[in-house]
C-alpha positions, -999 to 999 in steps of 0.1 A, spaced: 0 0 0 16 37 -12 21 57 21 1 92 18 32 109 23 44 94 -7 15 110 -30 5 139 -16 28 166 -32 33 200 -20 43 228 -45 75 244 -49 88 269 -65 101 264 -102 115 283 -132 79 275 -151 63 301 -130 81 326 -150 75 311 -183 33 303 -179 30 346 -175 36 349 -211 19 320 -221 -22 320 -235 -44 292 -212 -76 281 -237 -99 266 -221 -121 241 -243 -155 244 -233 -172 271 -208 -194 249 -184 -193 231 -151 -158 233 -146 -146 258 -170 -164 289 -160 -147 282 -126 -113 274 -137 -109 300 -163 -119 331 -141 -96 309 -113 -63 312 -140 -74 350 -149 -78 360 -116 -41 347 -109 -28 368 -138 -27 343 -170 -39 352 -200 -72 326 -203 -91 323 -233 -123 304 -246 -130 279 -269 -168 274 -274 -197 266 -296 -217 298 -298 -241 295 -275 -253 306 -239 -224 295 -226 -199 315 -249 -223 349 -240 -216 342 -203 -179 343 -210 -182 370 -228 -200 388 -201 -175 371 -178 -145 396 -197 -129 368 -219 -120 368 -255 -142 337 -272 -132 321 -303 -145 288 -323 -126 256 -311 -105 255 -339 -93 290 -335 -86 284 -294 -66 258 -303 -46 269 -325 -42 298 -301 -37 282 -268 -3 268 -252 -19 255 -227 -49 239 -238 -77 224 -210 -100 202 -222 -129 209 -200 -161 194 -223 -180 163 -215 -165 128 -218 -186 114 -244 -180 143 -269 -142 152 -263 -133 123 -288 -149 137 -315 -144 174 -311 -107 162 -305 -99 143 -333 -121 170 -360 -110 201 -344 -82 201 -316 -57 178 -321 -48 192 -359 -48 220 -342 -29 222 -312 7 239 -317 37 218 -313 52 217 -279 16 225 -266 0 211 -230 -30 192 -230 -46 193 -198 -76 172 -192 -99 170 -162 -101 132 -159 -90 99 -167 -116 87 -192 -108 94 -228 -71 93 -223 -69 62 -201 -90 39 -232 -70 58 -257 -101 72 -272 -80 102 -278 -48 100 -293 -22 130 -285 8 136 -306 38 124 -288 52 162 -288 23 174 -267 27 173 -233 -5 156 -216 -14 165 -177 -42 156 -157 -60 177 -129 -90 163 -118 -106 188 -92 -125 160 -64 -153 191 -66 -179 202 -82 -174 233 -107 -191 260 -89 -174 251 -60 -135 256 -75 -146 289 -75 -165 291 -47 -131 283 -21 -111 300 -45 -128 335 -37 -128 324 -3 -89 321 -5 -95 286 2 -75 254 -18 -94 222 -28 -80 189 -33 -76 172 -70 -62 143 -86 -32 151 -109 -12 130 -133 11 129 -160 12 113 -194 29 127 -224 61 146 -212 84 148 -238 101 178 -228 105 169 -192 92 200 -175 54 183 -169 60 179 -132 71 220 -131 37 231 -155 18 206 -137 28 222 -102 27 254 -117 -9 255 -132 -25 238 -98 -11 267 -78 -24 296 -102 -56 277 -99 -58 278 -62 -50 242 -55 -29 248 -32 -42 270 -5 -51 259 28 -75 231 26 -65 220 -8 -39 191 -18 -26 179 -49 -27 139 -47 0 126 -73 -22 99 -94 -26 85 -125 -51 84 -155 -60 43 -146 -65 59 -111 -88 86 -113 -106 65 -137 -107 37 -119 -121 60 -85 -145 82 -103 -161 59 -122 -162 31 -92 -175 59 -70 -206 61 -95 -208 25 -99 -213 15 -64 -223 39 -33 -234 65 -56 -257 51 -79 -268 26 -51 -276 52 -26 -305 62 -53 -320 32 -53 -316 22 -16 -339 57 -11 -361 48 -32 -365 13 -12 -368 32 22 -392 56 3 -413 23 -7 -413 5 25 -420 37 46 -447 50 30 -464 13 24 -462 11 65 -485 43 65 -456 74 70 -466 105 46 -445 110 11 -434 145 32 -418 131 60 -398 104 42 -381 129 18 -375 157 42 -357 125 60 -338 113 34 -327 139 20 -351 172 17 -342 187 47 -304 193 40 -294 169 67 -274 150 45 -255 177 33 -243 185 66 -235 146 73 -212 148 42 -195 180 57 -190 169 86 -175 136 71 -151 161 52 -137 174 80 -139 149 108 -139 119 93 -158 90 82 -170 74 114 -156 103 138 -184 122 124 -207 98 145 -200 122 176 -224 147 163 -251 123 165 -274 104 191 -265 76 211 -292 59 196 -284 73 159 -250 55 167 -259 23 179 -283 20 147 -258 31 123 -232 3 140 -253 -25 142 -273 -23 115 -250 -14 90 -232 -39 84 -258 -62 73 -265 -40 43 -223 -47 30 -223 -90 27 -196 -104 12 -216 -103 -25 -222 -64 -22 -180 -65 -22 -180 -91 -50 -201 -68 -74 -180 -40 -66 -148 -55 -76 -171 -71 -104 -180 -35 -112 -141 -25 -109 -128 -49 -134 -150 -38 -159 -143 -4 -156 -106 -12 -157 -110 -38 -184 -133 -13 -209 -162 -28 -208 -181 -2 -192 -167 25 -218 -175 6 -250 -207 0 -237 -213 38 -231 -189 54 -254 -185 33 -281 -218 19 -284 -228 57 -282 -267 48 -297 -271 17 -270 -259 38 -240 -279 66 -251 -311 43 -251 -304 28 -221 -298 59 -204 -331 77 -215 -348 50 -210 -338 47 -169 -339 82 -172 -379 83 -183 -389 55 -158 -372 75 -129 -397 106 -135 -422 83 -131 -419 68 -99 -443 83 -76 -417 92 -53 -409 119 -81 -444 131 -84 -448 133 -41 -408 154 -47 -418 181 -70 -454 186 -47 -433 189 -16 -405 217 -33 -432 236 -48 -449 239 -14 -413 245 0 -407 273 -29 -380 256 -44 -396 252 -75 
């Protein structure tokens, strides 16, 4: 097992610090985490800009100060290049518009593992490849960053063929705000992040849906209102505050800022829900990530995975759980 000293890196200064001021950061794609990251960059004192479709989200940047061009044009542009659009379009805006593009000697920095982990996208062997994978939602990065706060991410290397990726890699994680307190670069990989991320959704994640909707089921079938069960679950916020509180205390230390009772529940009862199969289908789950079965089922089997996924999709919205939700935020002004 890798110690955690050995993988969490702290930065250091470097001669790249110098050289990234007269460099131009594009930023592929003005969304979730791009908005975030590119006023992040700017507000450091790079020179960030955007490569986007025409649409809403190019008028925001706009709006937001930056410079927008078509995504051939950013390319072509950008030294640094971040590649910051979903995971099952990068492939093809890659290989039609961004890789032709890119300059030689540029950095490609992607968010996660995914397309660069199957080899759905191919880089040229003279572009350096990095990955910083924020463990945060987009608004968020920004949200600690005007706080003066750090947040952790992921970050790998792949492509280095000038030998400076650990400096850029370093270098572009600081200006982004990585590195303030409460933030922590973990050294990873692409297999890694992959393998974590798309576990994460594979297991707890996705299962924590489902096991809601169970408790949802059974409560309300024993005679408790539709109300009480969501506002339980998950309405009320309370959950929210669980998962903060597991952020900064820990997993089960947490447990001291509940009842006795809540605690002796949790302990006991727990367990039963995580047999020795439930571990079994997450390695199952594991292996297939690893192994690519899960991404040519969704990725390259792009007309299959779609189906699938609007099907679920449509049968979720109909659960009466869904209907009982929306009555319950309207009332609650949410909606």
């Amino acid at each position: 097992m890798t110690s955690l000293k050995n993988v969490i890196v702290n930065y250091q200064e470097n001669e790249y610090e110098n050289e990234i001021k007269n460099k131009t950061i594009c930023i592929i794609g003005y969304g979730n985490q791009g908005r975030s990251q590119a006023l992040n960059l700017k507000d450091s004192g790079l020179h960030v800009i955007i490569g986007n479709n025409n649409d809403s989200y190019a008028e925001e940047a706009r709006k937001d100060g930056f410079k927008v061009f078509n995504i051939v044009d950013a390319a072509k542009y950008g030294d640094i290049v971040f590649l910051l659009i979903p995971d099952e379009i990068q492939k093809s805006i890659y290989d039609k518009e961004i890789g032709p593009n890119l300059r030689k000697g540029a950095v490609l920095v992607f968010a996660s593992g995914y397309n660069y982990y199957y080899g759905l996208i191919s880089v040229r062997q003279d572009i350096t490849v990095l990955m910083i994978a924020p463990r945060m939602i987009g608004w968020g990065v920004r949200d600690v960053y005007l706080k003066n706060m750090g947040f952790p991410v992921l970050v790998g290397i792949g492509n280095d063929p000038e030998k400076k990726g650990n400096n850029i890699l370093m270098t572009i994680c600081n200006m982004l705000g990585v590195f303030r307190s409460g933030g922590c670069a973990v050294m990873s990989s692409f297999m890694e992040e992959t393998l974590v991320d798309l576990l994460s959704e594979h297991s707890w994640v996705g299962a924590m849906l489902y096991l809601f909707r169970a408790y949802y089921e059974v409560a309300t079938e024993l005679g408790a209102s539709p109300a009480s069960v969501i506002l339980e679950l998950y309405g009320s916020g309370e959950l929210a505050e669980i998962a903060a509180a597991m952020k900064d205390q820990g997993l089960f230390e947490q447990l001291k800022t509940h009842s006795r009772t809540s605690q002796y529940g949790q302990l006991t009862r727990g367990p039963e829900y995580v047999m020795d199969e439930i571990k079994g289908l997450i390695k199952k789950e594991a292996m297939d990530i690893l192994n690519g079965k899960f991404a040519r089922e969704w990725t390259e089997e792009e007309n299959y995975g779609y189906l699938v996924y609007n099907k679920l999709h449509e049968l979720a919205r109909k659960h009466p759980m869904e209907k009982d939700e929306r009555e319950l935020y309207k009332i609650l002004g949410r909606l």
